[in-house]
C-alpha positions as MATLAB code, in Angstrom:
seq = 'XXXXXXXXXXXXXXXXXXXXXXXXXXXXXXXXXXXXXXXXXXXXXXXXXXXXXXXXXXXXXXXXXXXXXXXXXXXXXXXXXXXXXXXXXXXXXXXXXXXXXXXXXXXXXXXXXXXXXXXXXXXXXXXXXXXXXXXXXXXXXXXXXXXXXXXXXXXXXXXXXXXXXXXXXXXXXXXXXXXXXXXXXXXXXXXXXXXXXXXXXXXXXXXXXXXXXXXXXXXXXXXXXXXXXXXXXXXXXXXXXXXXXXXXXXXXXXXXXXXXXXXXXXXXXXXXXXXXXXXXXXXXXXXXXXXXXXXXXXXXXXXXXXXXXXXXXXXXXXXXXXXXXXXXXXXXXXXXXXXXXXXXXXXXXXXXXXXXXXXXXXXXXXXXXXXXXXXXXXXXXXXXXXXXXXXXXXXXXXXXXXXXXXXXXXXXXXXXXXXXXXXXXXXXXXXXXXXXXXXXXXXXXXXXXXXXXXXXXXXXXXXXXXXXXXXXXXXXXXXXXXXXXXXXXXXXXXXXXXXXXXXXXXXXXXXXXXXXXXXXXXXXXXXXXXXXXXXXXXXXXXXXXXXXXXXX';
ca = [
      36.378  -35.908    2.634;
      34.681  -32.318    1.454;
      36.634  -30.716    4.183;
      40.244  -32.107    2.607;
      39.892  -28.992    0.556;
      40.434  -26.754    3.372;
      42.588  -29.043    5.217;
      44.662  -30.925    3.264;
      48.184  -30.322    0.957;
      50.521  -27.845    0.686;
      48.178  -25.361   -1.020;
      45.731  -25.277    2.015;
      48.389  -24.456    4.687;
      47.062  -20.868    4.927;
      43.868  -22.495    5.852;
      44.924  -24.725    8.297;
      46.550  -21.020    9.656;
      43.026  -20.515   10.217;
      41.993  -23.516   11.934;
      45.073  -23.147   14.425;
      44.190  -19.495   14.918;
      40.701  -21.548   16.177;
      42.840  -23.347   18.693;
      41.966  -26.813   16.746;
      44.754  -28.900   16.493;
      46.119  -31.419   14.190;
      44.752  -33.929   14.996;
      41.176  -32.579   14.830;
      41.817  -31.733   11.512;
      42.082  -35.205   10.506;
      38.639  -36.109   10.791;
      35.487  -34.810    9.409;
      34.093  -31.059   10.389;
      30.979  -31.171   10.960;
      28.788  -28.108   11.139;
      26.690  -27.705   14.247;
      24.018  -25.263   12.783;
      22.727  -23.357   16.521;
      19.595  -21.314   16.270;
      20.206  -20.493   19.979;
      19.406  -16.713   20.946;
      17.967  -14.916   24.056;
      14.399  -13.528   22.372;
      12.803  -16.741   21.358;
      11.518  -19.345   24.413;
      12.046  -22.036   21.981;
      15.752  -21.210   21.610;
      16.567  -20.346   24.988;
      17.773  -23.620   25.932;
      19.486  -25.104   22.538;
      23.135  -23.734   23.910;
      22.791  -26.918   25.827;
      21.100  -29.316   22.578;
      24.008  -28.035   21.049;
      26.876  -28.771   23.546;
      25.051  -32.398   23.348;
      25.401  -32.701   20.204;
      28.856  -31.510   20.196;
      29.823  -34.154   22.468;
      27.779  -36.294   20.787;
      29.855  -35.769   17.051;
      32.883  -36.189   19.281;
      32.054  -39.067   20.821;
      31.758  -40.905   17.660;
      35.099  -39.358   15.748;
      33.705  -36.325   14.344;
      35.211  -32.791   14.945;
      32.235  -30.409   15.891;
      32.165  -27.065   14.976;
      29.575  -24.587   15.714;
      27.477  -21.704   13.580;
      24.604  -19.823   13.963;
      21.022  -19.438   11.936;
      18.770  -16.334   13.168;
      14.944  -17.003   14.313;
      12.092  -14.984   15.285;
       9.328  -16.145   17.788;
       6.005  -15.408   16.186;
       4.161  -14.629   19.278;
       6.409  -11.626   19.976;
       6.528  -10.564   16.332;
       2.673  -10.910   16.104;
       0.038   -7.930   15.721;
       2.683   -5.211   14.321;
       5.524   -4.461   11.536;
       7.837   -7.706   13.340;
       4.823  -10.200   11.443;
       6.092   -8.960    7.835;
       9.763  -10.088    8.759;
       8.204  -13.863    9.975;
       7.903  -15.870    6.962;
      10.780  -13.971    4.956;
      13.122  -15.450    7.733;
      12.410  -18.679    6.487;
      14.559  -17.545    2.948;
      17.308  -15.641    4.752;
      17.608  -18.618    6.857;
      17.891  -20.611    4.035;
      20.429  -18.753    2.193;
      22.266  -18.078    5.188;
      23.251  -21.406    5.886;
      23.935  -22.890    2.770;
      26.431  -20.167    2.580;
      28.183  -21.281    5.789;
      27.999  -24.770    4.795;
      29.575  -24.456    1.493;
      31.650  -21.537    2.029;
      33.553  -23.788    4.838;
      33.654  -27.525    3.502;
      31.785  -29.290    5.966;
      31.595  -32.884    5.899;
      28.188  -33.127    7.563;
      25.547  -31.032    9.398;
      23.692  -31.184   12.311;
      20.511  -28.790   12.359;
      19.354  -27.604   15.475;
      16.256  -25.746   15.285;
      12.880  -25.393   16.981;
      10.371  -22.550   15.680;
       8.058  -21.768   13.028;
      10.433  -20.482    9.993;
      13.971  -21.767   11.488;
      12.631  -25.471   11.131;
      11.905  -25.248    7.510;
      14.496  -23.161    6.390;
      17.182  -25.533    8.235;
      15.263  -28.331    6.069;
      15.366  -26.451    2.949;
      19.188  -25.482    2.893;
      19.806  -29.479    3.838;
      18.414  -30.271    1.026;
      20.353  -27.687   -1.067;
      24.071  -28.476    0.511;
      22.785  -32.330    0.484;
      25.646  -33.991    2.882;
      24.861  -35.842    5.551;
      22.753  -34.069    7.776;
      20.522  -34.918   10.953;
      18.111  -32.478   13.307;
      17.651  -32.225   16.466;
      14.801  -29.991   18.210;
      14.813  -27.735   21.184;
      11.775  -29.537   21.912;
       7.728  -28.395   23.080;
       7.066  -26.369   26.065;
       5.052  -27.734   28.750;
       1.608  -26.718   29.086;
       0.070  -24.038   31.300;
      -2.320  -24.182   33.692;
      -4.851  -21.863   34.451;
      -8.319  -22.467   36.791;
      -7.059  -26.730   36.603;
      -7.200  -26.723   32.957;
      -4.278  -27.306   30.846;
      -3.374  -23.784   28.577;
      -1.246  -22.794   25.913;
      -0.403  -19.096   24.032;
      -3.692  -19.586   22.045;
      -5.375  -19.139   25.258;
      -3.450  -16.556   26.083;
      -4.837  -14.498   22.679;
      -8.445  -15.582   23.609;
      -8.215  -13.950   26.769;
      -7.620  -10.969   25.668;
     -10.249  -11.003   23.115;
     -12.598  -11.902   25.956;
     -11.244   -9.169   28.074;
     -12.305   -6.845   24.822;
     -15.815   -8.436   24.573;
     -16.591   -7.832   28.673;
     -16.249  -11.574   29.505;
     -12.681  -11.433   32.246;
     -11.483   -9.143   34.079;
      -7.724   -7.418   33.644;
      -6.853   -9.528   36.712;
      -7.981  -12.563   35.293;
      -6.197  -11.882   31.462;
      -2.604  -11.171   34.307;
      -3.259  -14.761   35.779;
      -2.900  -15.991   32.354;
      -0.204  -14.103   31.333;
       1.846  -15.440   34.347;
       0.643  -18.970   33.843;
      -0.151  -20.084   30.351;
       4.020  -20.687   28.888;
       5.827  -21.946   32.174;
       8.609  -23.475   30.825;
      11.496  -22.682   27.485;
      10.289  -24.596   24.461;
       7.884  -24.384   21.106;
       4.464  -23.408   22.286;
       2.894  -26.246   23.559;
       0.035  -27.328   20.963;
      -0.339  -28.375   17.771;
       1.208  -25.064   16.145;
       3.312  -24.638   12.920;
       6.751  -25.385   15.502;
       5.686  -28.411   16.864;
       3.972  -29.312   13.765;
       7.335  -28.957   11.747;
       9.764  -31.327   14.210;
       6.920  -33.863   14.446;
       6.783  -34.335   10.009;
      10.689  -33.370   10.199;
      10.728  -36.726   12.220;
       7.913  -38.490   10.034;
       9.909  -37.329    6.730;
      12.960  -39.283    8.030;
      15.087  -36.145    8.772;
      14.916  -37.067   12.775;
      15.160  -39.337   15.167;
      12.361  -40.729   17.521;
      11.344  -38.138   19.955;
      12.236  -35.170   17.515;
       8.758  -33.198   17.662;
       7.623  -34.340   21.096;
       9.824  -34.964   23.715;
       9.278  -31.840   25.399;
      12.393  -29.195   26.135;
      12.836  -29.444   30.230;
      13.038  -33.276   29.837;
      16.850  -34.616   30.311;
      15.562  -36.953   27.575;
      16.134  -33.891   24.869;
      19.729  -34.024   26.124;
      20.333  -37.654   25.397;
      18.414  -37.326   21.913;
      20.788  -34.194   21.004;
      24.268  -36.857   21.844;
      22.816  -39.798   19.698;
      21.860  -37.198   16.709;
      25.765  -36.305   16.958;
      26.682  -39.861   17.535;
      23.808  -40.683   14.253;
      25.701  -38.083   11.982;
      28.611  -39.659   11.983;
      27.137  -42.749   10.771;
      25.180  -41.247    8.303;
      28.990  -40.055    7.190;
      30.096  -42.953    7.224;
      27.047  -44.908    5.128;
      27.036  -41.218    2.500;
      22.866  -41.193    3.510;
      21.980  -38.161    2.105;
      19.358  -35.603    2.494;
      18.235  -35.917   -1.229;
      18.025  -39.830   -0.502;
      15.577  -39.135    2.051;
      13.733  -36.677    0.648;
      12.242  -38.114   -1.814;
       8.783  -38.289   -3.398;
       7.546  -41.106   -1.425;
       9.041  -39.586    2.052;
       6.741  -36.284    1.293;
       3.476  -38.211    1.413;
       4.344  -39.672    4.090;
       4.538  -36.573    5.650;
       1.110  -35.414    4.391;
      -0.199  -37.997    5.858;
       0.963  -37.716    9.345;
       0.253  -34.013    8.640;
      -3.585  -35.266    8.092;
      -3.506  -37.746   11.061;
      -2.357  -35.234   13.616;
      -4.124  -31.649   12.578;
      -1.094  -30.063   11.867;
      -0.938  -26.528   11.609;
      -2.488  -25.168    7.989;
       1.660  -23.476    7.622;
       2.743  -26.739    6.575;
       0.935  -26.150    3.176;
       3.575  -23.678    2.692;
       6.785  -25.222    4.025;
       6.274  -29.161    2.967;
       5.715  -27.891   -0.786;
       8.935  -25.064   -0.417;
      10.795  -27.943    0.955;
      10.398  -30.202   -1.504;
      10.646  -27.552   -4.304;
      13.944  -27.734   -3.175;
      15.240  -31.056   -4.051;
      13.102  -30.667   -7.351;
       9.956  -32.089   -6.539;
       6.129  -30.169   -7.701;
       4.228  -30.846   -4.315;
       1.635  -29.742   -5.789;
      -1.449  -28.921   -3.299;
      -4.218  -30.792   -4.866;
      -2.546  -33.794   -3.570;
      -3.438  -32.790    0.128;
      -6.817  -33.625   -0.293;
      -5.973  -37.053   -2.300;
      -4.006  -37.836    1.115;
      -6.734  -36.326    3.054;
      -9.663  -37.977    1.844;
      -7.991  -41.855    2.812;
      -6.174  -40.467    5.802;
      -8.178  -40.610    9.561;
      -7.873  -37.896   11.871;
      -6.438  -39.580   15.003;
      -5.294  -36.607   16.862;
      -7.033  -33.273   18.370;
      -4.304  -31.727   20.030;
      -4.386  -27.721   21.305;
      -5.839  -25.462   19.875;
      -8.711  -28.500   18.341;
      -8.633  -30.266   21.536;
      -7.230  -30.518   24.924;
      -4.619  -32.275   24.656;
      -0.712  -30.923   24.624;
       2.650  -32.497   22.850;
       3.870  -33.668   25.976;
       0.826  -35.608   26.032;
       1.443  -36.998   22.722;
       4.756  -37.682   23.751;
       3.491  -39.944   26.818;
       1.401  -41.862   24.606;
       3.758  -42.961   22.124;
       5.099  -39.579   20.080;
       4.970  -39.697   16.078;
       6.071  -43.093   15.552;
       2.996  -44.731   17.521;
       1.104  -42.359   15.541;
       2.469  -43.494   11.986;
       2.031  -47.149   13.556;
      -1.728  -46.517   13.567;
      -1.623  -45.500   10.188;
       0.399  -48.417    8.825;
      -2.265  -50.416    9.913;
      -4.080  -49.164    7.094;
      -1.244  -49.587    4.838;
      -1.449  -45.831    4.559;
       2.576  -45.346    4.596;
       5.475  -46.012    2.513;
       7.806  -48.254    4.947;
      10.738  -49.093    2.699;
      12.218  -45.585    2.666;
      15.244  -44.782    4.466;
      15.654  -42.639    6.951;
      18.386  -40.594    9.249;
      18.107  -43.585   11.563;
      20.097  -45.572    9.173;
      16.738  -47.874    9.104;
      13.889  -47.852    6.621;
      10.258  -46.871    8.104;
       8.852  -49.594    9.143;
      11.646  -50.656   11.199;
      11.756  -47.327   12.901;
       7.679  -47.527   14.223;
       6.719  -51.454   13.833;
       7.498  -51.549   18.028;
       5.989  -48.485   19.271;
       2.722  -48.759   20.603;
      -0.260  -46.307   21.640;
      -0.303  -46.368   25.255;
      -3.149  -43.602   25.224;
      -5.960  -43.986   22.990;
      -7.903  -41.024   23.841;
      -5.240  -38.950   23.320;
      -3.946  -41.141   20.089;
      -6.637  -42.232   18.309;
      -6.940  -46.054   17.247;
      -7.970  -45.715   13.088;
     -10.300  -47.939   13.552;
     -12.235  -45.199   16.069;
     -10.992  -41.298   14.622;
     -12.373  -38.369   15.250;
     -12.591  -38.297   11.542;
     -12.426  -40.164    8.513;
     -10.638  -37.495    6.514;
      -7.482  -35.798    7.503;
      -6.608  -32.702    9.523;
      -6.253  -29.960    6.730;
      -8.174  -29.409    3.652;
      -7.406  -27.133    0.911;
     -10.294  -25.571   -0.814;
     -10.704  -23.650   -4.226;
     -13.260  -22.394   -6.204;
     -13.884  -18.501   -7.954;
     -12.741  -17.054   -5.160;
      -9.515  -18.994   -4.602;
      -8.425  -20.720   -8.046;
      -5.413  -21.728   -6.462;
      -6.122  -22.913   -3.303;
      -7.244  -21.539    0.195;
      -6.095  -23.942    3.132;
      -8.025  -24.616    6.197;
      -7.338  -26.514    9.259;
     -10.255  -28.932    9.444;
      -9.909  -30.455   12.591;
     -10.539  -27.149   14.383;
     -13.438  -26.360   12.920;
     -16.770  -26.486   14.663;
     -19.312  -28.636   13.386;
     -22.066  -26.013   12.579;
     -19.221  -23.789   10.589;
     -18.248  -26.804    8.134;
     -21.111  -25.300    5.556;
     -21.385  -21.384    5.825;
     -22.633  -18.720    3.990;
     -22.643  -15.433    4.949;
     -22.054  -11.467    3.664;
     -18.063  -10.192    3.335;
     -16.550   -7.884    5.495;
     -14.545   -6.353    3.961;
     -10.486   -4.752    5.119;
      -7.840   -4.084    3.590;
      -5.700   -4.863    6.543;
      -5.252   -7.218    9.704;
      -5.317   -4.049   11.684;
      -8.641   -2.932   10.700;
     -10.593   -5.921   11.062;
      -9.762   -6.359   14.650;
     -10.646   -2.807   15.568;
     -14.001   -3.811   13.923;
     -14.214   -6.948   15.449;
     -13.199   -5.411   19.013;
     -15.661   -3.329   18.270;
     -18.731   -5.008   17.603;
     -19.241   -4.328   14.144;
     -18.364   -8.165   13.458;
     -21.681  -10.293   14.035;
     -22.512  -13.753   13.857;
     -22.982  -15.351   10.304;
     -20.580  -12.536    8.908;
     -17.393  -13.910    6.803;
     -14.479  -11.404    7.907;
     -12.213  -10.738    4.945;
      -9.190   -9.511    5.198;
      -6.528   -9.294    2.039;
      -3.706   -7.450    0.921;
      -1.726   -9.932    3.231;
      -0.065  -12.528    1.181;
       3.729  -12.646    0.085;
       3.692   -9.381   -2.137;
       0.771   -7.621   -0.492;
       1.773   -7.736    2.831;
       4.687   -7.833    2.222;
       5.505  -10.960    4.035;
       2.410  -13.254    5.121;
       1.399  -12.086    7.839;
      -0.374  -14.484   10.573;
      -3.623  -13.753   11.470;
      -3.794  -15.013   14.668;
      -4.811  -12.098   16.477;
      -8.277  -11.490   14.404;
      -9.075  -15.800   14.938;
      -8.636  -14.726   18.590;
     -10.531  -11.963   18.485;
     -13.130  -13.389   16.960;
     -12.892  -16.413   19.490;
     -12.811  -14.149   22.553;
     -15.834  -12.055   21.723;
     -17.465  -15.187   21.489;
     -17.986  -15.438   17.897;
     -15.898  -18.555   16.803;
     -18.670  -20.896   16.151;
     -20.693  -18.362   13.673;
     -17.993  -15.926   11.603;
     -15.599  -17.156    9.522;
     -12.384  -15.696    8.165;
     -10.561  -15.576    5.167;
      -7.414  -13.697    4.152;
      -4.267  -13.993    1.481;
      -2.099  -13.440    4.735;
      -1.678  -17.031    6.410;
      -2.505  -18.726    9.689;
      -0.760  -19.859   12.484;
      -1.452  -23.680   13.827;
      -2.939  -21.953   16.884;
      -6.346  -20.834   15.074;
      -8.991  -22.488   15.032;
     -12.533  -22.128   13.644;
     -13.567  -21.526    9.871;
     -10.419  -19.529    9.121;
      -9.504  -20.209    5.742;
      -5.447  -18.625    4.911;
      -2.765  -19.071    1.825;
      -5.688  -17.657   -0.635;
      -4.060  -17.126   -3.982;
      -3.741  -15.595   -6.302;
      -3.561  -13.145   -3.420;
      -5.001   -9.463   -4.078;
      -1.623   -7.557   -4.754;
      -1.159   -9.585   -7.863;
      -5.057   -9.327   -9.209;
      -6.541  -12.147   -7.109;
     -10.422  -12.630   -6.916;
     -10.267  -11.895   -3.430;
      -9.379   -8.528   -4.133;
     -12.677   -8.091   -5.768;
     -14.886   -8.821   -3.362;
     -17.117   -6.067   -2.285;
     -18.776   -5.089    1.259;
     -21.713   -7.034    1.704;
     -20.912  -10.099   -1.416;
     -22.167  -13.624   -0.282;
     -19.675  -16.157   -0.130;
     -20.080  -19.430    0.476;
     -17.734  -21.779    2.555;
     -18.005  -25.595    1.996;
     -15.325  -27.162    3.713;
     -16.645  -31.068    3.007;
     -16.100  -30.412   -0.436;
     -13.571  -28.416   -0.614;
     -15.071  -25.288   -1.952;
     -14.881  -21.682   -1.487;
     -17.158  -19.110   -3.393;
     -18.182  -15.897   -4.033;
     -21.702  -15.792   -5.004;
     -21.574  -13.573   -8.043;
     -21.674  -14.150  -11.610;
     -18.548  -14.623  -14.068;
     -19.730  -11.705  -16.164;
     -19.703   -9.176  -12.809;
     -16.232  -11.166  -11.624;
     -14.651  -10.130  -14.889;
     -16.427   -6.553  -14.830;
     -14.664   -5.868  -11.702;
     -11.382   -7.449  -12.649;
     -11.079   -4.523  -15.424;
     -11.741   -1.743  -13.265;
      -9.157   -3.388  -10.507;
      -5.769   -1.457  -10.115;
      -3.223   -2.738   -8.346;
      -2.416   -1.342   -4.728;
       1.069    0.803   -3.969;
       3.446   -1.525   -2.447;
       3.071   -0.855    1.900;
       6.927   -1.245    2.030;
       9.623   -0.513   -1.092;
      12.501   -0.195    0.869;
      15.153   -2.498    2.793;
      14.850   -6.531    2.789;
      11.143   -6.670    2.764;
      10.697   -4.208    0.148;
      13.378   -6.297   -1.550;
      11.587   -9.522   -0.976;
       8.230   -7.818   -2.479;
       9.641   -7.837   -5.422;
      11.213  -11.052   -5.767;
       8.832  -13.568   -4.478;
       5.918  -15.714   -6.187;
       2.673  -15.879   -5.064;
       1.641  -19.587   -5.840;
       0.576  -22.758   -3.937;
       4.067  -22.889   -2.424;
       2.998  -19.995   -0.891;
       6.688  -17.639   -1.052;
       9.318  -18.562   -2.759;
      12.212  -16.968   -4.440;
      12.501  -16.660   -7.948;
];
């Protein structure tokens, strides 16, 4: 065992000091630690309740011979950290989260790992120090929040930002904004649509890395408890068997992914974490291949913010498995791959059925024939700019219209807020990536804006900054290069045509290459907005690139 290091001979009898000073006895210390990785705190609803996913799983590790032994990975909730200085620290949690872990998990010996995360940058991070320790690890979600309701429609937190664009435009009344406030997140849990948290434990579950129920059995279900006890009970096997990470992760296992990613409109932030993840365990997802997978992969679900349907919804008809089952019936997956399970694919999703066809589209009737996200290039994003397809109006799919122009999120909503914003305008707003921001910001707030003042289906948005799986409409994120490092966005000028064509994957500005490369000599690169502590730190360090921020 790893852990015989700390726990074994004459030479590691100061350790075993240690252990006893932990109250363990000898007799736990003859069988395998394994790391319980808690992202439980008090700030973020979608951690609230994983103090009891991870006394499951405890029991759970126990249960099957394992010695459990709990450590903790930090997490910000997005909504709280949105519209101000918090947004800059979102995405760079991902790293320290990363780091963080892999330094527990080493620095102690574990045997094996189970993960137990839930939100945006704690789910990805978990995945990418997995497959950095590599030892036998399994995750285990807090699970999705149930959905609001508000006037007897179903609501999430994206409604929540719309209503307080509308309030801004006229359109409800401060009473009206408080009844959603009190109504639209009811319940602990990951934000109940289709955002980057829900979207990560539903591929963490399609990638092999969970078990069934993962992404959608929702948080307040008892369910979630039993799921946490057989993901301890599963670790032990997967121990036992030496299943890996990096023999799960493998090329094959990412397209899968991508293609569940395309079949259920997953938010546009897995264009950054699938490729970081993978980068990982030395594989180039390179982003061109999104719209390979895209083009042969049906859209079969429309869940919050493109539709009106919620994960506990998908949950009832079937969860990710019925949804990959649909897909295999296109021969659209790899099925021989093995997974945490102990069981390849095709074992884990040939019984599950779609018991709710509206809500899980059969392939033979999607809502379309191309997948969920597309990622677009052209002279104003070389690189790629990444849109989320299936929430996208029909009349916005082709657009053309003059720049607006900011150099900030902050700016473009006071404009938008406003009125300064009108319809058949393309909002741009850059000096947001990785390096600019620094950080990535989401730009949730302008999309909501925009959607509240009742502009969603004629202005479009694009940014270097990123967007969170709760936009919708013809907001195009991830544009790189991004300004701070000389990217064609940072060229365009007040007033500029550009030209969105999301069918075929293009995005341009309509100038010629002799003006593009006038203004790219007279360009001069922006003073860094923060120099000092981690972000300032982080500035420096990252890449700008397809895998959106990564350390060098």
């Amino acid at each position: 065992m790893r852990s015989d290091s700390v726990t074994k001979g004459i030479q590691q009898a100061p350790h075993r000091s240690l252990f006893h000073a932990l109250g363990m006895t000898k007799e736990e210390l003859e069988k395998p630690l394994v790391g319980i990785v808690s992202s439980y705190n008090e700030i973020v609803p979608g951690h609230m309740n994983l103090d009891k996913i991870v006394e499951a799983a405890k029991l759970g590790v126990a249960m099957a011979g394992g010695t459990p032994v709990v450590f903790p990975a930090i997490a910000v909730c997005d909504g709280i950290a949105m519209g101000h200085v918090g947004m800059k620290y979102s995405l760079v949690t991902r790293d320290l989260i990363a780091d963080s872990t892999e330094a527990m998990a080493m620095a102690h010996a574990f045997d094996a790992l189970v993960m137990v995360p839930n939100c945006d940058k704690n789910v990805p991070g978990l995945l990418m120090a997995a497959a950095r320790v590599n030892i036998p690890t399994i995750f285990v979600s807090g699970g999705p929040m149930l959905a609001g309701h508000v006037k007897g429609k179903k609501r999430s937190l994206s409604s929540m930002f719309e209503a307080v664009g509308s309030y801004a435009a006229g359109t409800m009344t401060e009473e009206e904004v408080e009844e959603f406030e009190q109504n639209v997140c009811p319940t602990c849990g990951s934000c109940s649509g289709m955002y980057t948290a829900n979207s990560m434990n539903c591929l963490t579950e399609a990638i092999g890395m969970g078990l069934q129920g993962n992404g959608t059995i929702p948080a307040v279900y008892s369910e979630r408890i039993a799921l946490a006890k057989h993901a301890g009970m599963k670790v032990m096997e997967l121990w036992e068997k030496n299943i890996r990470p990096r023999d799960i992760l493998t090329e094959k296992a990412f397209h899968n992914a991508l293609t569940v990613d395309m079949a259920l409109g997953c938010s546009t932030n897995t264009m950054l974490h699938l490729p970081a993840i993978a980068y990982e365990v030395g594989i180039d997802l390179n982003l061109d291949i999104a719209n390979e997978i895209s083009a042969k992969t049906p859209n079969l679900c429309h869940l919050a913010p493109a539709g009106s349907t919620y994960m506990e919804d998908l949950n009832e008809a079937g969860g990710v498995y019925a949804v990959m089952n649909e897909l295999n019936k296109k021969k659209l997956l790899y099925t021989d791959l093995i997974t945490v399970t102990g069981k390849t694919v095709k074992e884990n999703i040939e019984r599950c059925v779609n018991r709710n066809t509206e809500v899980i589209r059969p392939i033979e009737r999607p809502y379309s024939e191309t997948g969920g996200i597309a990622v677009l290039k052209g002279n104003l994003a070389p690189d790629s700019g990444v849109v989320k397809r299936s929430a996208v109006v029909p009349e916005m799919m082709v657009h053309e219209g003059p720049a607006r122009v900011f150099d900030c999120e902050e700016d473009a909503i006071h404009a938008i807020k406003s009125g300064k914003i009108v319809a058949g305008d393309v909002v741009v707003i850059r000096y947001e990536g990785p390096k600019g921001g620094p950080g990535m910001r989401e730009m949730l707030n302008p999309t909501s804006a925009i959607a509240g003042m009742g502009l969603g289906s004629s202005v479009a948005l694009i940014t270097d900054g990123r967007f969170s799986g709760a936009s919708r409409g013809a907001s195009i994120g991830h544009i790189s290069p991004e300004a701070a490092v000389g990217g064609p966005i940072a060229l365009v000028e007040e007033g500029d045509r550009i030209k969105i064509n999301i069918p075929e994957n293009r995005l341009e500005l309509d100038i010629s290459e002799e003006e593009m490369e006038r203004r790219r000599k007279l360009w001069k690169p922006v003073e860094p907005k923060v120099t000092t502590g981690y972000l300032g730190r982080y500035a420096k360090m990252v890449t700008s690139g397809n895998r959106g921020a990564i350390l060098e």
